[in-house]
N, C-alpha and C positions, 0 to 999 in steps of 0.2 A: 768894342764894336769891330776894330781892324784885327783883334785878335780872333773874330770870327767869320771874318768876311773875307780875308784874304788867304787862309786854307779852301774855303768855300769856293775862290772863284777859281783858284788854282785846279781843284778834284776837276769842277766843273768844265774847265777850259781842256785840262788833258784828256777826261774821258772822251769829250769830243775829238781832238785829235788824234787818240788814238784809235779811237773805231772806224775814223774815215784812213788813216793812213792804214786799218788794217785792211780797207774795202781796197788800197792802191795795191798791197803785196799778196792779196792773196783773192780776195771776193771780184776783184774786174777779171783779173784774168781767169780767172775760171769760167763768171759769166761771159767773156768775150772768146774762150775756146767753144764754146757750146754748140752745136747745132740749133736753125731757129724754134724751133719745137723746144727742142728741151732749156732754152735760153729763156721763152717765155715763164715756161713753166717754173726754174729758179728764180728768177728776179723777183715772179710775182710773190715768191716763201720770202725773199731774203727784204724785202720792199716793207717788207709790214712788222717785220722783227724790230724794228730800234722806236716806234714808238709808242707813248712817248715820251720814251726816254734820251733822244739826242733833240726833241724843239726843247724839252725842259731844260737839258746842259746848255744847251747854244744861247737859249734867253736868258738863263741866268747868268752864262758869265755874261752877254752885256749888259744886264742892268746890273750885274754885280762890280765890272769895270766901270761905268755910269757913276754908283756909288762912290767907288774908289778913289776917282781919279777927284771927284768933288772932295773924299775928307781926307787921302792922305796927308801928309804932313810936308812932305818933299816933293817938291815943283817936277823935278826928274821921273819919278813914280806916276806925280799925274799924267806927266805925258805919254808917259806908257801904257797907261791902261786908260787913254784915251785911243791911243794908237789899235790895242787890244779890242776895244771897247767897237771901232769902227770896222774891225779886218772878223770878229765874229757876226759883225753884220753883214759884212758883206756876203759871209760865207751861209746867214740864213737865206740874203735876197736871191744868193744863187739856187741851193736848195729850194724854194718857195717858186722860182720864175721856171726855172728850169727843169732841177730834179723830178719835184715832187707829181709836175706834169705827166712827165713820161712816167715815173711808177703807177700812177692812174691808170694811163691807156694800159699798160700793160697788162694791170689788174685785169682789166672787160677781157681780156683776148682768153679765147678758148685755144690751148693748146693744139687739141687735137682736132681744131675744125678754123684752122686761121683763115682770115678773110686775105681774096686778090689784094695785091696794090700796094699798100702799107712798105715803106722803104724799115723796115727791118735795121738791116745794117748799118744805115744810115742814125738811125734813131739809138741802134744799142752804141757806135761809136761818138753820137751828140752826148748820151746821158756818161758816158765814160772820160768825155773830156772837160765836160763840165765838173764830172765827181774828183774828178783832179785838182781841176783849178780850188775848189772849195778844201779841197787837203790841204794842198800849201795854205791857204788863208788860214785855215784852222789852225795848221801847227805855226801861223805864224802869229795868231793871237797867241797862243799860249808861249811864245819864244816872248813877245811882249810882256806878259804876266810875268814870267821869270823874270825878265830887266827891271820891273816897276818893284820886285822886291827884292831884286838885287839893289838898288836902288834905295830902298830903306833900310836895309843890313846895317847900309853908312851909319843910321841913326844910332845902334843895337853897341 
């Protein structure tokens, strides 16, 4: 079972980290050079591309760390992918409270007929500090993963 479940959460935990760190080196700043018009208009392509293929990665690694931390064999391991296990939640509850809000609204918005009022910059610099914060957590569940089986090497 660890010989299957501990590659699993690993693909799982770095795919996720790597697709949000790639939104930090390449996907924000594009969208945050934009103009508001054409800023709507990428977010709303780029918003619907990952699912769903990052809730699947995200949930799995924590019910996959969940798993883990209950059968591995070394007490150190569990801690870590309990640790793991808590820092890909947090990084869903951010995504869920926060993200996935704003890709919503943004969906409705007609580019080329935007409504008065709407603070714009405001909201593309909320959803960009938010999408950060949930990077680090990400890559810090999977720096977790890594410990929990660096962690069991010991045993190898």
């Amino acid at each position: 079972m660890l010989a299957v479940l501990i590659p699993l959460v690993l693909l799982m935990s770095g795919l996720s980290a790597g697709v949000l760190l790639g939104t930090q080196l390449g996907g924000f700043p594009l969208l945050a050079a934009l103009p508001t018009d054409r800023y709507v208009h990428a977010h709303a392509f780029f918003a619907t591309r990952y699912d769903p293929f990052m809730p699947i990665c995200f949930v799995g690694t924590v019910v996959g760390d969940i798993a883990l931390a209950v059968l591995a064999p070394e007490a150190a391991a569990s801690g870590f992918y309990i640790v793991g296990a808590v820092l890909a939640l947090a990084t869903v509850t951010i995504s869920l409270v926060k993200n996935v809000p704003t890709n919503k609204w943004v969906q409705t918005l007609d580019p080329e007929n935007l409504p008065e009022g709407p603070d714009y910059e405001g909201k593309r610099a909320d959803w960009g500090r938010w999408n950060r914060n949930r990077s680090y957590l990400a890559v810090a569940a999977l720096v977790a993963n890594c410990a929990a089986l660096a962690a069991l090497a010991v045993l190898i």
